[in-house]
C-alpha positions as CSV (number, residue, x, y, z in Angstrom):
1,X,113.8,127.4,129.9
2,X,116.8,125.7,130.4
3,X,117.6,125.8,126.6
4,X,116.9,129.8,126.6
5,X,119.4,129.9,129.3
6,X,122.2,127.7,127.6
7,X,122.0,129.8,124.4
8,X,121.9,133.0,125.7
9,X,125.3,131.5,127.7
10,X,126.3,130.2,124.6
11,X,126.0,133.7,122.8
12,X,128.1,135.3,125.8
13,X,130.5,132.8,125.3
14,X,131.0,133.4,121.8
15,X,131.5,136.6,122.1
16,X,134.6,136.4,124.1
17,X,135.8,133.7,121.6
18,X,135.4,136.4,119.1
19,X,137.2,139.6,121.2
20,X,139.9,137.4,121.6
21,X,139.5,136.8,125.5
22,X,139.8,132.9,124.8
23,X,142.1,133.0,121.5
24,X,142.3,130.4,119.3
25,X,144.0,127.1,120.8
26,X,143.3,127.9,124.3
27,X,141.8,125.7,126.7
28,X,138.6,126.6,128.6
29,X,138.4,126.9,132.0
30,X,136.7,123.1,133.3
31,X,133.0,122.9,133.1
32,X,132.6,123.8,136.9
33,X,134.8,127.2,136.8
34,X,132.8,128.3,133.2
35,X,129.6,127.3,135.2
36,X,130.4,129.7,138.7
37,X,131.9,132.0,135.3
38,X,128.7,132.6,134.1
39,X,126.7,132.0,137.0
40,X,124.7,128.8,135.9
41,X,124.2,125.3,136.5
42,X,126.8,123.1,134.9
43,X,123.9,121.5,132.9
44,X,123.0,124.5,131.2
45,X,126.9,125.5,130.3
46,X,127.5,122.1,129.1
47,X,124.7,122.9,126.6
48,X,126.1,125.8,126.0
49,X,130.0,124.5,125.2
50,X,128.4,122.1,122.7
51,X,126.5,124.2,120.8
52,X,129.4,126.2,120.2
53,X,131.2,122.8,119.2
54,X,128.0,122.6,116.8
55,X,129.4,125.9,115.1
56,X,132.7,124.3,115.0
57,X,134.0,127.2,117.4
58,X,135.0,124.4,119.9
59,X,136.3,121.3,119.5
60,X,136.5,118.9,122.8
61,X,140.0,116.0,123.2
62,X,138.4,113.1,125.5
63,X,139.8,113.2,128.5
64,X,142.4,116.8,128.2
65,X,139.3,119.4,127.8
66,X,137.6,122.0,125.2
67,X,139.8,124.2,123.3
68,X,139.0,127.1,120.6
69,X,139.5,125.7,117.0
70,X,138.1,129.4,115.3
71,X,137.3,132.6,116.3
72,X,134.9,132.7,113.0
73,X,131.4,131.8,112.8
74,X,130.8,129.2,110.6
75,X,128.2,130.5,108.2
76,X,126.0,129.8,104.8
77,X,125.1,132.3,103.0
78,X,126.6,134.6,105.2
79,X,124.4,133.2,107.4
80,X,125.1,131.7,110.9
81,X,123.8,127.7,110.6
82,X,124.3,126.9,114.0
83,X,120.8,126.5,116.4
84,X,119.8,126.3,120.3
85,X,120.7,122.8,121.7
86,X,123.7,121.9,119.8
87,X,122.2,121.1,116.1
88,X,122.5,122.6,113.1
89,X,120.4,123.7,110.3
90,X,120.8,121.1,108.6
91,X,119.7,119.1,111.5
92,X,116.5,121.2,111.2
93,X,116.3,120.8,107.4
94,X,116.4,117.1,107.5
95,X,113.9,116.6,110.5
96,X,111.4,119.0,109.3
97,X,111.4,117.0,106.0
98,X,110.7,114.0,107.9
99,X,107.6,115.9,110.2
100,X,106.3,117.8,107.8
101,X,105.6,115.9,105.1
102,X,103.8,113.3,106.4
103,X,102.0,115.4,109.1
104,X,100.3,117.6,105.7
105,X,99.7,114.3,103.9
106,X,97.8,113.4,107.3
107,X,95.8,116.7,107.9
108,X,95.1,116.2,104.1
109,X,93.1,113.1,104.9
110,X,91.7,114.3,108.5
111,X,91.3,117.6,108.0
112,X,88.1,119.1,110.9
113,X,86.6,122.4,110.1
114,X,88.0,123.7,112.9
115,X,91.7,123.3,111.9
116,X,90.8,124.9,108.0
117,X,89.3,127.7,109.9
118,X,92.7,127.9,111.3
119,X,94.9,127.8,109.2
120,X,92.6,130.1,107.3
121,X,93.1,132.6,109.5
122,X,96.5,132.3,109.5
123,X,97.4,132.8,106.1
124,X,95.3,135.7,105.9
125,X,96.9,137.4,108.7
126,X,100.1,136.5,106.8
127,X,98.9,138.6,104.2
128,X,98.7,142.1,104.9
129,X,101.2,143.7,102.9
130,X,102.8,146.1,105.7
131,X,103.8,142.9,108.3
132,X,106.7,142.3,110.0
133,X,109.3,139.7,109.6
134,X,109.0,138.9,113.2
135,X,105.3,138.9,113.0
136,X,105.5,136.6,109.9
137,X,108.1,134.4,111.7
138,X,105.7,133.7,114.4
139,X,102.6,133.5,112.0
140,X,104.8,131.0,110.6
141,X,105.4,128.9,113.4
142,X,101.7,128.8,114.3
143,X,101.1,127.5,110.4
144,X,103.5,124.5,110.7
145,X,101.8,123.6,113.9
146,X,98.3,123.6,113.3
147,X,99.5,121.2,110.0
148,X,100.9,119.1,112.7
149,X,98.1,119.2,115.0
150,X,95.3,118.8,112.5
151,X,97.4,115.7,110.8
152,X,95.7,113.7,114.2
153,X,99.0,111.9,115.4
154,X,99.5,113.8,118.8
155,X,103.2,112.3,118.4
156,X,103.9,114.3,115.2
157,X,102.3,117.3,116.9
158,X,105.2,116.2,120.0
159,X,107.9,115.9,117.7
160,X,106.7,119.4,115.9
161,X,106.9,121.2,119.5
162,X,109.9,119.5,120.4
163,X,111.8,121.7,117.6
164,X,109.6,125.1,117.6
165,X,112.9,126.9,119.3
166,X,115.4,125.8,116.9
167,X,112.9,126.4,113.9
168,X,111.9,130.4,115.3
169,X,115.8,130.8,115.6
170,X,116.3,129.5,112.2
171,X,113.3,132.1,110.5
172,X,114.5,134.7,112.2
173,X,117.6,134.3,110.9
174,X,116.4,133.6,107.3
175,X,113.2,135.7,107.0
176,X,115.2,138.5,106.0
177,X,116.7,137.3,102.5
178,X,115.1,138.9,99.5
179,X,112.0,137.4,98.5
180,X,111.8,134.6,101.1
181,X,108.8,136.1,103.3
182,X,106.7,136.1,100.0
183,X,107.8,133.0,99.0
184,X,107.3,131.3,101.9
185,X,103.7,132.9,102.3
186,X,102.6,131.1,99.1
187,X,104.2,128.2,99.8
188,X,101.8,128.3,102.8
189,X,98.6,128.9,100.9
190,X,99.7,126.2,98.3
191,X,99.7,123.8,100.9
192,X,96.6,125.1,102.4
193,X,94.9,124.8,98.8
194,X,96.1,121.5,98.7
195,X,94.7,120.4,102.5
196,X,91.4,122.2,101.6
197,X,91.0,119.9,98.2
198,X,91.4,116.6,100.3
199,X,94.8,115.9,97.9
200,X,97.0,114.1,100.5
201,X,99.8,113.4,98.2
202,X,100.0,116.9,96.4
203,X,100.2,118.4,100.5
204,X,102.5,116.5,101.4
205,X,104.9,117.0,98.2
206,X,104.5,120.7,98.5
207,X,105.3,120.6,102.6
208,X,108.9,118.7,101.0
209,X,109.3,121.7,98.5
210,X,108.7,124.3,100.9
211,X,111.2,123.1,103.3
212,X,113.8,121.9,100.4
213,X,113.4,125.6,98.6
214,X,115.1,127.4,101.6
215,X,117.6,125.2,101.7
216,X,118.6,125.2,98.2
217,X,118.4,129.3,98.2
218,X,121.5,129.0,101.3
219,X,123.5,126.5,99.4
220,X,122.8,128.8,96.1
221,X,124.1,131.7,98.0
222,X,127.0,130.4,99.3
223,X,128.4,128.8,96.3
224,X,127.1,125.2,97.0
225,X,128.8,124.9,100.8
226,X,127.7,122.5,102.9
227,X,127.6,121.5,106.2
């Protein structure tokens, strides 16, 4: 709840970055005055201030305060890289590649009938040609964790949970390039095929290509940039 609040604060904030309210070089008011400002706690605006320091809209000098370094969102691909609770896509990128992997590899070898059922039934919701991209985006989240929860490590399922708002933020923001819904829908069933067949080591390679594809099509659109 409290991260929901901080980037919705954090949004706000930006946007008077942006109009000009806080120009470039100025220094924010102290985290108590943003906090009565914005009419939160200051736990929630400090969250706030750095994920904006994340999108390299603030910077912070130890000990003198937080000033605006750019009025410009920092972007790949013309899209905006910076997530909920300070991190960055790349953050995202690199942890997912660290989860996912091993939790397909894992649901590979443990696979119930319950969880195939599941994900089943999620890649054929997935299907129907006339969905959404939010619907898709949330089908999608539900995919990468049932992989988690059927791997059988209820700490890979923890750390899956632990960045479900940074990854909806992050499909929602990239669902809507051409061809990545489709792609990413059989990318899902590949790794599906791959659970169903008992092949840990083709699962979990495909789970790395799925997450790596994405983030070779943002670095392709934007000339190579990165973070």
């Amino acid at each position: 709840m409290r991260g929901r609040l901080a980037d919705s604060v954090a949004q706000k904030l930006e946007a008077l970055i942006v109009s000009g309210q806080y120009p470039v070089g100025a220094k924010l008011p102290n985290e108590k005055d943003l906090a009565q400002q914005f009419g939160v706690g200051r736990s929630s605006m400090r969250e706030a201030v750095r994920t904006l320091q994340a999108a390299g809209f603030l910077r912070s000098a130890h000990g003198v305060g937080v000033f605006v370094l750019t009025d410009k969102p920092r972007a790949v691909g013309g899209i905006d890289q910076s997530l909920v609770g300070g991190v960055t896509m790349s953050d995202l990128f690199e942890t997912r590649m660290a989860i996912e992997s091993k939790a397909a590899e894992l649901a590979a070898r443990r696979l119930t009938d319950h969880h195939a059922e599941m994900l089943q039934s999620i890649v054929a919701a997935a299907d129907l040609p006339e969905i959404s991209e939010p619907d898709f985006v949330a089908l999608d989240g539900r995919f990468h964790r049932q992989v988690a929860e059927a791997s059988g490590n209820p700490l890979l399922l923890h750390m899956w949970e632990s960045i479900a708002p940074q990854f909806e933020q992050y499909s929602l923001r990239v669902i809507g390039m051409p061809g990545r819904l489709h792609r990413a829908h059989a990318d899902h069933c590949g790794i599906v095929d791959a659970l169903l067949a008992r092949e840990p080591e083709t699962a979990a390679r495909l789970a790395h290509e799925h997450v790596a594809a994405v983030q070779l099509e943002l670095q392709n659109s934007a000339g190579g940039t990165r973070r």
